[in-house]
N, C-alpha and C positions, 0 to 999 in steps of 0.2 A: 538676253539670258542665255547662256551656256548650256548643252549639252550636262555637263557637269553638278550646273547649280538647278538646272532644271530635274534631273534625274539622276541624276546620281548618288544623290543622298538616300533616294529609296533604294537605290542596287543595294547601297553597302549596308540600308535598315535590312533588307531581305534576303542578303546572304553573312552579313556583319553576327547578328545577334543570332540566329536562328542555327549558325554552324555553331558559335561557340553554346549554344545551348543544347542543341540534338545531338552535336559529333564531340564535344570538349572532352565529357567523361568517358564515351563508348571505345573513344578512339583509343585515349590510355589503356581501358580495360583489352582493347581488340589487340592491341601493337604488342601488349605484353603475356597474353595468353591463346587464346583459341587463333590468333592469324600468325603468331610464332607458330603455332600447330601445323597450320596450312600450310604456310609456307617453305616451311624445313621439312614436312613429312609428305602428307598428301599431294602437294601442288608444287614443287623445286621448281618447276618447268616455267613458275611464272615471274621471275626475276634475277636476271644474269647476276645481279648484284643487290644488298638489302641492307640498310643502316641500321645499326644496333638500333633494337628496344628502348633502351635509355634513354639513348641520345635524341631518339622521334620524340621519347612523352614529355622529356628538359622541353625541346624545342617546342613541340604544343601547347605547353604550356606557359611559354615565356611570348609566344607570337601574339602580335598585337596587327587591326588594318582586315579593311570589310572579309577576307578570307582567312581572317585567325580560325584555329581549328579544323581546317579543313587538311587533309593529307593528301597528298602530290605522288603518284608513282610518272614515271619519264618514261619513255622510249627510248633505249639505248641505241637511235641515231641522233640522237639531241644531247647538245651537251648540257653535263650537269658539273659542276666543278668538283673534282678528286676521285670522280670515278671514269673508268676510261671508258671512251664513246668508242665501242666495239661492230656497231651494226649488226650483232651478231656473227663478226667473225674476227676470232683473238686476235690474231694476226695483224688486223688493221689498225689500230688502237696504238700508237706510239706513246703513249702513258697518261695518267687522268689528265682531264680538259682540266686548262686552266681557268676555266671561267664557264660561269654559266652559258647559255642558250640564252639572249632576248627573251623568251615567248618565257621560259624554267625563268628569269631574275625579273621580269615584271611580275609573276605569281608568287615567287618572294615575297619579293618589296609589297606586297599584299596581305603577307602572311599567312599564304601556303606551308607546308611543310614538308618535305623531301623526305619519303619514305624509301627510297629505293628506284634500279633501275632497272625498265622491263625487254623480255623476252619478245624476238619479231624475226618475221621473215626474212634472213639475209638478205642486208641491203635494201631493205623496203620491195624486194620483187617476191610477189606473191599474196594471194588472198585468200590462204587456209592455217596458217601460222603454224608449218612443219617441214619450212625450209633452216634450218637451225640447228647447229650444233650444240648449242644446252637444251636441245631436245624440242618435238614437235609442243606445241601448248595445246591441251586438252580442254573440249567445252568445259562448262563449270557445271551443266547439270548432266550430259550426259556422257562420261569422258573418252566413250567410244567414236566419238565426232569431234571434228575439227575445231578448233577455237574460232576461225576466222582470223584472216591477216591484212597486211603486214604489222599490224600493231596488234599483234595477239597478247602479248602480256597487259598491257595496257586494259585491254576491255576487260579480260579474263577477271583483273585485279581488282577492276570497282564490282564487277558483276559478285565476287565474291564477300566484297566487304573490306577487301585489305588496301585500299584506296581510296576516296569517295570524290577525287577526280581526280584526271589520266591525260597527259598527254598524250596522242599519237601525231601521225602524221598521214598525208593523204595525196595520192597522184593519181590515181586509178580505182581508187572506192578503199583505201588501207582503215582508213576511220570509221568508215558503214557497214563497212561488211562484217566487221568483226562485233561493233555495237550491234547490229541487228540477231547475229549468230547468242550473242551474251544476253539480250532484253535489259539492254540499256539503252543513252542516250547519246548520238554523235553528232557532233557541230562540224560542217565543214565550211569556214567561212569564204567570202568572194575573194578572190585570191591576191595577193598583196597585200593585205588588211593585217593578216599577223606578219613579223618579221621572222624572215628563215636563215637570221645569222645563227651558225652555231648548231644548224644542219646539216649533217650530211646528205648532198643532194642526189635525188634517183633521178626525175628525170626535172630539171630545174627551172623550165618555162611551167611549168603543169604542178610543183609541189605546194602542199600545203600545210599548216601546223593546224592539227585539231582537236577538239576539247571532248572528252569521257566523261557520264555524269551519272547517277541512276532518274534523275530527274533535269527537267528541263528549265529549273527557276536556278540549281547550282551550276548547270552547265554555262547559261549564259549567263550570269554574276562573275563565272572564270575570264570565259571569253569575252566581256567588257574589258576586266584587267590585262590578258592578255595582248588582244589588239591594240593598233591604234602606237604612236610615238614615230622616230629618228628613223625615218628610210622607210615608211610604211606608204600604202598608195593612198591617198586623199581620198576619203568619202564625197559622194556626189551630192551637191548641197540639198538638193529637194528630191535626198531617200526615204521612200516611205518609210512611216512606223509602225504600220497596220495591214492587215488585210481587211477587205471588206467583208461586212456578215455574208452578201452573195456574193461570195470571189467565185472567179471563174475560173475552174483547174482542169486542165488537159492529163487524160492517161492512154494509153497503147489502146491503141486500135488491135493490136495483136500481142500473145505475154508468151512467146516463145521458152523453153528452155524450162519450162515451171515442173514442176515436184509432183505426184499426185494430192490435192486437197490444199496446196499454195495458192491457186486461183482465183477457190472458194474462198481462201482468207484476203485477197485482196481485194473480190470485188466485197465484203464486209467493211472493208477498212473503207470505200468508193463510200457505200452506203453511211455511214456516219459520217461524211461530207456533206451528203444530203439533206441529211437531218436535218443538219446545224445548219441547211440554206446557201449551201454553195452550190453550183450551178457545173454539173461536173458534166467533161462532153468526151469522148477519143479521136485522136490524132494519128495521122499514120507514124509509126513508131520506129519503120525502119532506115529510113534517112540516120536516126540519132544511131542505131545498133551498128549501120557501115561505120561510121566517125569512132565509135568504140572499137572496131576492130581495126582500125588504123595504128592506135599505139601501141599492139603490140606487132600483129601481122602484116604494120609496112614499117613505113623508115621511121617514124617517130623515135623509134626505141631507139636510133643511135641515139639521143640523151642519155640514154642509162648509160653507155660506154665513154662516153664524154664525165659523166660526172665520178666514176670509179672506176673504169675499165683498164686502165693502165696499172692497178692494183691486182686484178682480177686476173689478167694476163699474164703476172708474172708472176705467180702465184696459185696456180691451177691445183694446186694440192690443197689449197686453205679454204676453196671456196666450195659452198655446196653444188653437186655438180648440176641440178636443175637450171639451179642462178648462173651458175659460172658459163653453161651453155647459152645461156639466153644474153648475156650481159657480152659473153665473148664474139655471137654473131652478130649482135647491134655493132660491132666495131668495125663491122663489113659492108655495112648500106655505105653507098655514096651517094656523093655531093648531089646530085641530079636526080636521085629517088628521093633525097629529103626535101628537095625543091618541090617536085613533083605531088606528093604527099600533104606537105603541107600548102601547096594550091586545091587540092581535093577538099582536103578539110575545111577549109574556107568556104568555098563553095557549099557545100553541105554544112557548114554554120550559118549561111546566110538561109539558106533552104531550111535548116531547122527551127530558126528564129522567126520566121515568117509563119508557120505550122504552129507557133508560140503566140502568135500575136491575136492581140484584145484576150489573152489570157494571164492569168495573175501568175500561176505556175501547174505545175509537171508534176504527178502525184506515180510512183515506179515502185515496186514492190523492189526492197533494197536487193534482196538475191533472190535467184530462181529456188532454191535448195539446200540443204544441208549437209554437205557429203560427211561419212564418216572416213575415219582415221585410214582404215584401208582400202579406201574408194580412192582418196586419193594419192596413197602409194603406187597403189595400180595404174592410173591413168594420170600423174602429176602434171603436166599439163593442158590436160584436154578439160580434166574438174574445176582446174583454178580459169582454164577461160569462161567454163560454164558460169561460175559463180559471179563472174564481173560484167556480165549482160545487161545488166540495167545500172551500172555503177563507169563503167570505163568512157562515157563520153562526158561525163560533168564536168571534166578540168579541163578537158579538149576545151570548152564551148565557156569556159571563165562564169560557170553556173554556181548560184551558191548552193547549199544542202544541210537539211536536218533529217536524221534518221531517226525514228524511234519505233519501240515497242507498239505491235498492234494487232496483237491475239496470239495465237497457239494454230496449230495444226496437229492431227492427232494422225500420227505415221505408223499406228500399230502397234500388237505388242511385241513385235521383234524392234523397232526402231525406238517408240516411245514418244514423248510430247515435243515437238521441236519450236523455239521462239519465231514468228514471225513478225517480222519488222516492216516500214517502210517507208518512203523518201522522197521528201517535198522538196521540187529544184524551182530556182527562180532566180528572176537576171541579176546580173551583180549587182551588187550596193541594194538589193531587198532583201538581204537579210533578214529582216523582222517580220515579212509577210510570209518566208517559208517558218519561220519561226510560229509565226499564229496557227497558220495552216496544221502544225506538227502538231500542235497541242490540242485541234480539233479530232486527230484522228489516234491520239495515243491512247494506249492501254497498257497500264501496269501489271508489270507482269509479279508472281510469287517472288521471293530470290531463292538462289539454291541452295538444296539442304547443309552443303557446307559455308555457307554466309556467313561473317565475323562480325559483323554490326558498322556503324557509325555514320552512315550516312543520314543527313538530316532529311528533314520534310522539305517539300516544295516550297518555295516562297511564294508570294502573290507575282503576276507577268511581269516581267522588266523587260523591254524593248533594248537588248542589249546594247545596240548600234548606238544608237542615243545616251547609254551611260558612258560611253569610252572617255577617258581622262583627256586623253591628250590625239586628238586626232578623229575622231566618230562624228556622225551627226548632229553638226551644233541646231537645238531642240530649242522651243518656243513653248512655254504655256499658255495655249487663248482659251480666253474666257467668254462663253459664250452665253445666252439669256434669250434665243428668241427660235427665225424658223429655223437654224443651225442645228438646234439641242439634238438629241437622239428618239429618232422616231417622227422628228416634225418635218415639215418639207422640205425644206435643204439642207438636211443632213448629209444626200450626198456628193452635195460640193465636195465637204469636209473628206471625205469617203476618197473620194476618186482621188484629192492630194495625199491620200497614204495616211492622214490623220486617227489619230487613236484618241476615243473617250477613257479620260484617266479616272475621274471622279466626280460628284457631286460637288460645287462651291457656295457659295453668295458672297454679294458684297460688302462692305462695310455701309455703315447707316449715312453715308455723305451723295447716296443716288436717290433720281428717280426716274419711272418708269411710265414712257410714253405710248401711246399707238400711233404710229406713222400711217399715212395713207401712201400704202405700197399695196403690188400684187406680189405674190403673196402676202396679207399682211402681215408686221415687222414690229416691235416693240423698239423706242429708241432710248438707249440709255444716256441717263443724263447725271453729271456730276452737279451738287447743288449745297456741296457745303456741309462738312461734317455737324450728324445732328439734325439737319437739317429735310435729310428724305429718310430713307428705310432700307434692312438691308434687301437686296433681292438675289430671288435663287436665278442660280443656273450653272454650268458643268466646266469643268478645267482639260482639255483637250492637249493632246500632245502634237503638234508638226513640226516638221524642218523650215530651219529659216528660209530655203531656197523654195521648198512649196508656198509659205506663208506670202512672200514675195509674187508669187504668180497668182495668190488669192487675192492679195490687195489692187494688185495691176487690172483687177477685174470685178471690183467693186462696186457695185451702181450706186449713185447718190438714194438717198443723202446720208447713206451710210460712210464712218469712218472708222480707223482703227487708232487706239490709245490707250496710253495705261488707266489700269483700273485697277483699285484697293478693295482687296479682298477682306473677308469680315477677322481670318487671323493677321491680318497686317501687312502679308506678302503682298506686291503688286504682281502682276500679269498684263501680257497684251489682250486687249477687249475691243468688243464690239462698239460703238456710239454713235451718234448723230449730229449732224448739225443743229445749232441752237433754233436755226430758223423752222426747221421740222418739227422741233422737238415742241415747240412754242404753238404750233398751228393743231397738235396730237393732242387724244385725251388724257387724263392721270391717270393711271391705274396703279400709282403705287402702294395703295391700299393693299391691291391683293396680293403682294410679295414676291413676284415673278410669272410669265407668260402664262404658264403650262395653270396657275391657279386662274390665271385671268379667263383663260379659254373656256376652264371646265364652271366658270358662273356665267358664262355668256348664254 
């Protein structure tokens, strides 16, 4: 069974019906009144460019395809077709892209809807979104503070309502830092996974394309559609889909750079790890903060002059001069400092992965701080290196990332309520375990008093990795009945391959149900002929074919694996036994499955 046929039809049940229901009518109401308001009066700053009223509520309402109803704002380095991909600076833009962006025409072909394109930090450099000529982008709730960048409009946009997902993009925390600043939600996936044709590239070994959401069930419904297809990196066959209930998450041994009362709110965010039974420990933290300070304070950065700097150079008047300095001396490292450099970070990737090991993932408060508007005018780049502290070594090190909402901090009443975020890293291709992990420590935040509506509700968890269409984790549903189940003693085999309990099942009435003499003992399922046995219980579990693969290679007799008819009709891969087992075991198909058999024993 496919990825697709296995999970995928709940992605498109759980962002399919629940957008056109929560967002179908809000969003006509929002696109034609109160977010024309925002947008042209209070908040200009949040879209270089904005598609007629009309034209949005025609198209939402003619979209069909799991993300019908949902509105799309872009990052105006990503192209969208007939609007010019400006990076924020006019200049560069030789007139609208003919074509979409990959990552913008698989959200399409979905039935997204293209509201507009957003406001960001010239050229993606920058993590306070007020490197910009249509002007710096202001928080949404407190507009004396920075939006957060490079993908300021983008976050600003859902946080407000005039979105309800956002492309950005991501090299050095462009996608986190600005969700975490807004009290939304940012995907940053393992890198390759979405395609960045149709990008303009900042620094091109290290970029990413990422996904805006105010909740974490639309965000990853996006980023299913988005990933995955023609030129993308191959998922690794046995990637988990789970974290374990006790996953083990590593945090700083030390939180440099922090805010007064930032702290406090991370180690709260530490604490509801706990709760939930993760096993949380600290790590020395500064190995990964040297590797952060590499891309911009050694050679790395020629990338950024590689990938626009011959524009930037001849051009010194069009470009913001923060950027334009920083982009114009990355075109001075040479050959032998980026050799050099990039052997440092290696070494300190190996060093850091090792400081990671027998741990699930990296739990980082997404920023130290919240600077305001004239914090960092004052100091533009000493604020913007503060801010990328726990953000600028995750693409170094090909880490995945989800940021979300996870309390407040109360700054006073000179400052006011500031969102605090923060950000689950884990090796590539676990996506879905930073993904569980986030949703252990999120907290929903108010939206802001200028909010324009439309965003739906959460859906129920979708393991996004395993919904991808064309290219994600090809996904298995096993069906299990005995000490596997959740809670019984081998549950974690199941655990340790990354496996996810999806639901309750039973079988169809053609089993029955043995006791093996095994240690632990083992209930054997037996086919016996429609009608003929009874259904029995037990749960539908999710793995990768390439974990499942390493379960079966390690199967003790006289257990086997085969399909098995479930009581709605579907088959699944299941648990069984040999007939000779199964023959020598008592019946217990009387009592319906194990867990009833246990509690009459």
């Amino acid at each position: 069974m496919t990825a697709g046929e296995a999970v995928g039809g709940n992605a498109r049940e759980t962002v399919g019906g629940n957008a056109r229901e929560a967002v179908g009518g809000n969003a006509r109401e929002a696109v034609g009144g109160n977010a024309r308001e925002v947008v042209r009066g209070r908040r200009p700053e949040v879209f270089i460019a904005h598609r007629d009223e009309a034209a949005v509520a025609a198209d939402l309402a003619a979209a069909a395809g799991p993300l019908a109803g949902l509105r799309l704002a872009v990052k105006n380095n990503v192209d969208v077709a007939g609007f010019a991909t400006t990076a924020a600076c006019p200049a560069f833009a030789s007139g609208p892209a003919a074509a979409d962006a990959t990552a913008v025409a698989r959200l399409r072909a979905a039935g997204a809807t293209v509201v507009g394109v957003t406001n960001l930090d010239q050229f993606a450099t920058g993590l306070v979104g007020q490197r910009s000529p249509y002007g710096g982008v202001r928080d949404a709730r407190r507009p004396a503070f920075v939006s957060g960048g490079s993908s300021s409009g983008s976050a600003v946009a859902v946080a407000l309502g005039l979105a309800d997902i956002a492309i950005g993009t991501d090299t050095a925390g462009s996608g986190r830092v600005p969700a975490a600043f807004q009290g939304i939600v940012g995907i940053k996936p393992t890198l390759g996974t979405v395609s960045v044709a149709g990008v303009v590239p900042a620094c091109r070994s290290y970029d990413a394309v990422t996904i805006m959401a105010r909740d974490l069930g639309t965000a990853g419904a996006a980023m299913a559609v988005m990933a995955g297809g023609p030129g993308t990196r191959p998922w690794l066959a046995d990637a988990p889909l789970a974290a374990p209930p006790a996953a083990r998450v590593a945090v700083p041994d030390d939180l440099p750079a922090m805010a007064p009362g930032w702290e406090a709110a991370f180690a709260d965010a530490v604490e509801r790890l706990r709760a939930d039974g993760a096993v949380v420990e600290p790590i020395r933290i500064e190995p990964f903060l040297a590797a952060a300070r590499l891309l911009y304070d050694g050679a790395l950065v020629a990338e950024r002059h590689a990938a626009v700097g011959a524009f930037v150079d001849a051009h010194p008047d069009e470009v913001d001069p923060t950027v334009g300095a920083i982009i114009s001396r990355a075109g001075r490292v040479s050959a032998s400092d980026l050799v050099r450099d990039l052997a440092r970070l290696e070494r300190l990737r190996q060093e850091c992965m090792g400081l990671l090991d027998g741990f699930d993932a990296l739990l980082v408060p997404t920023a130290p701080c919240h600077p305001t508007v004239a914090e960092v005018a004052a100091e533009p780049v000493a604020v913007n290196s503060r801010v990328g502290t726990y953000t600028n070594f995750c693409n170094l090190f090909d880490l995945c990332a989800v940021a979300v909402p996870s309390g407040t901090v109360d700054e006073g009443p000179e400052r006011g309520i500031a969102q605090f975020g923060v950000t689950v890293l884990a090796r590539p291709f676990h996506d879905a375990v930073a993904l569980d992990l986030a949703r252990r420590v999120l907290v929903h935040p108010e939206p802001p008093a200028e909010y324009a509506g439309g965003t739906p509700s959460p859906g129920p968890p979708v393991p996004w990795p395993a919904a991808i269409a064309d290219g994600g984790v090809r996904a298995v549903e096993l069906f299990v009945v005995g000490a596997h189940l959740a809670g019984q003693p081998l549950e974690h085999e199941l655990r340790r391959l990354g496996a996810r309990c999806e639901r309750p099942a039973r079988t169809s009435s053609a089993y029955a149900l043995r006791v093996l003499d095994t240690v632990p003992p083992k209930p054997g399922l037996v086919r016996v002929g429609p009608g003929d046995g009874a259904p029995i219980d037990g749960e539908v579990w999710l793995i990768s074919e390439g974990a499942l693969g390493r379960f079966l290679a390690s199967l003790p007799a006289p257990m086997t694996l085969g399909r098995v008819e479930l009581a709605d009709g579907r088959w699944a891969v299941g648990f069984g036994c040999t007939h000779e087992a199964a023959s020598a075991g008592a019946d217990i198909t009387k009592h319906g499955g194990w867990r009833a058999w246990l509690s009459s024993s």
